[in-house]
C-alpha positions as CSV (number, residue, x, y, z in Angstrom):
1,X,0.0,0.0,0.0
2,X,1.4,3.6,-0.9
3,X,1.5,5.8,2.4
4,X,-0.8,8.1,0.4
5,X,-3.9,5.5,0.2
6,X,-3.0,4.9,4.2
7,X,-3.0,8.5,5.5
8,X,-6.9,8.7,3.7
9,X,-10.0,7.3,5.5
10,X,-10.5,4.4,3.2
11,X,-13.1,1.9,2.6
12,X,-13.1,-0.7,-0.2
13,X,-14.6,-4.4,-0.5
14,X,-12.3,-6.9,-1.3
15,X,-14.4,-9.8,-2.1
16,X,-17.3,-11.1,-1.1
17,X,-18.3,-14.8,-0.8
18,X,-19.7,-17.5,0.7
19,X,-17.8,-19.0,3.6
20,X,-19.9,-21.6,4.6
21,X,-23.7,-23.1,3.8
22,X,-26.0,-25.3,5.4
23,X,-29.7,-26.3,3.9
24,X,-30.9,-29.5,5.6
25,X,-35.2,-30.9,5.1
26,X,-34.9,-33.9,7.2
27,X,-38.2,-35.1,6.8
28,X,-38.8,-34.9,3.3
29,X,-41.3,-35.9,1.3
30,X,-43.8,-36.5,4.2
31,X,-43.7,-32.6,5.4
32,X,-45.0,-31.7,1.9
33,X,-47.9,-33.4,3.2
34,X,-48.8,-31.0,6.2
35,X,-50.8,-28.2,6.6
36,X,-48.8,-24.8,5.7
37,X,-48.7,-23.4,8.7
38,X,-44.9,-22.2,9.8
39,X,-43.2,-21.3,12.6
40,X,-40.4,-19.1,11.5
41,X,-36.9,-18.2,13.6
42,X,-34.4,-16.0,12.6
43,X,-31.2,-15.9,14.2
44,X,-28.3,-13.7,13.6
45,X,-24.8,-13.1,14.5
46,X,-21.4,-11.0,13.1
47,X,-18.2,-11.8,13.7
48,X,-14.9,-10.5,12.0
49,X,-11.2,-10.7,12.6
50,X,-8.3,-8.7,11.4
51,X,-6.2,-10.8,8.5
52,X,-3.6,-8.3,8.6
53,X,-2.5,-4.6,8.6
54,X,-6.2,-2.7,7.9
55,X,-7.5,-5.4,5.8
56,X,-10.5,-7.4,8.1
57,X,-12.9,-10.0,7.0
58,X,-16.7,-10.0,8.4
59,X,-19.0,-12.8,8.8
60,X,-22.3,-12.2,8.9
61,X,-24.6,-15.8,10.1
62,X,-28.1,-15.8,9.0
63,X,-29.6,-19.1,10.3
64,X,-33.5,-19.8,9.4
65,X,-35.3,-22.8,11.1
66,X,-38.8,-23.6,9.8
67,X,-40.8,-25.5,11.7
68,X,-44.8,-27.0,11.5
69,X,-45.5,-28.1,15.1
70,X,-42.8,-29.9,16.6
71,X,-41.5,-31.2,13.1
72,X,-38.3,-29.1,11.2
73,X,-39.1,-28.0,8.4
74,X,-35.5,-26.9,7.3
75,X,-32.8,-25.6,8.8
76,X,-31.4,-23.0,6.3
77,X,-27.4,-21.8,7.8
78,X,-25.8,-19.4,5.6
79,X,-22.5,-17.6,6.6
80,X,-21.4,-14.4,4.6
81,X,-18.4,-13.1,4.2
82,X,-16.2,-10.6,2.8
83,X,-12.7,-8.7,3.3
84,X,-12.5,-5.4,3.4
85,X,-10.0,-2.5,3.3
86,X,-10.5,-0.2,5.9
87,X,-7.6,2.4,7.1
88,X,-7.3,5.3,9.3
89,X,-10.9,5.3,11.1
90,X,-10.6,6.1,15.0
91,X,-11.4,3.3,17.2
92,X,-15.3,3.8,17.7
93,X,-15.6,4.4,14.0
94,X,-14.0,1.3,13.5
95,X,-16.0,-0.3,15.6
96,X,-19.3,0.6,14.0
97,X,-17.8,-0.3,10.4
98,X,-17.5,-3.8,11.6
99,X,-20.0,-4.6,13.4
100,X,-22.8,-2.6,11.3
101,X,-22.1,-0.8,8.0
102,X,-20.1,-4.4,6.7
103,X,-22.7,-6.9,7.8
104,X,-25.4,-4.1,6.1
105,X,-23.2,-4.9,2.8
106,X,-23.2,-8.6,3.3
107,X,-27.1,-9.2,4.3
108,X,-28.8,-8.2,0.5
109,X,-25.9,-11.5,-0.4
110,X,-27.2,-13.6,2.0
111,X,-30.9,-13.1,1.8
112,X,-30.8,-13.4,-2.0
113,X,-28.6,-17.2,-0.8
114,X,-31.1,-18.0,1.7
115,X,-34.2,-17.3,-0.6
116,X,-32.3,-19.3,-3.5
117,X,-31.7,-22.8,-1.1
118,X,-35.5,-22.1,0.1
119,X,-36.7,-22.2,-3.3
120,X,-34.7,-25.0,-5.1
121,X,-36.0,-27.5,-2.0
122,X,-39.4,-26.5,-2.9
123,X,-41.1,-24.5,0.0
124,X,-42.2,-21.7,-0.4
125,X,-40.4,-18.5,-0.5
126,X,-39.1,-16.4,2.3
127,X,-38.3,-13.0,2.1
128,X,-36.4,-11.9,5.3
129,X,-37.2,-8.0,6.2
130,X,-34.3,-5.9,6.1
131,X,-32.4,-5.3,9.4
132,X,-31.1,-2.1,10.7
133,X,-27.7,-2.9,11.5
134,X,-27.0,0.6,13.3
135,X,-29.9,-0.1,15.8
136,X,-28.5,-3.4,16.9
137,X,-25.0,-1.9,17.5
138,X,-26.3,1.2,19.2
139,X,-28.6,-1.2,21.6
140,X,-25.6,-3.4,21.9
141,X,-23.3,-0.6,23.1
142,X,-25.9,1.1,25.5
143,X,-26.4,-2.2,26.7
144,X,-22.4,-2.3,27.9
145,X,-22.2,1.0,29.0
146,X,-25.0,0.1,31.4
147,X,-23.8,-2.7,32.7
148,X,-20.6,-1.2,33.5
């Protein structure tokens, strides 16, 4: 890197890819059988780690499990990923890129993935609602800075 591109507040994707995938039905054909009725959870997580000098890759999990009574539907496990440049921010700003603005990058990937596996086993679709990354940090660190 020239010292020039260092100096600047920079921000640049990488790549982005799939780091690892998970679509499991395990009682197929007989839950084509039962009354459409879902129960739908969503769970969520980032995580990232530094590869080296201002270059981080992010993680964003999106796990769906679909459910009709006490049966699994499918269990739909998608992790996101990408590397990123990022130089120069301040710690908090830093902070905030990682956990918010590059998971808000990754999640339109990972939907679209999710929807995709959903539809190719056959059920019908599901469109996850966007997520406001910037509210889930902000609760996260008002949660810290009151249990401190």
């Amino acid at each position: 890197m020239s010292e020039e591109k260092i100096k600047k507040n920079i921000f640049e994707i990488q790549r982005i890819y799939i780091k690892d995938i998970s679509f499991e039905s395990p009682h197929t054909p007989n839950i084509f059988y039962l009354n459409w009725k879902p129960i739908i959870k969503i769970d969520l997580n980032t995580f990232f780690k530094k590869i080296e000098k201002n270059i981080f890759e992010i993680v964003l999990q999106i796990r769906v499990i679909v459910k009709i009574k006490d049966n699994v539907v499918f269990l739909c496990d998608v992790h996101q990923a990408g590397i990123f440049f990022i130089s120069n921010l301040k710690e908090d700003q830093l902070s905030h890129c990682l956990h918010s603005y590059c998971p808000n990058i990754l999640f339109p990937y990972a939907r679209e993935c999710i929807s995709n596996l959903v539809s190719r086993a056959s059920f019908p679709q599901i469109n996850i609602a966007p997520i406001n990354f910037d509210s889930i940090y902000f609760n996260h660190i008002n949660s810290k800075k009151q249990h401190k």
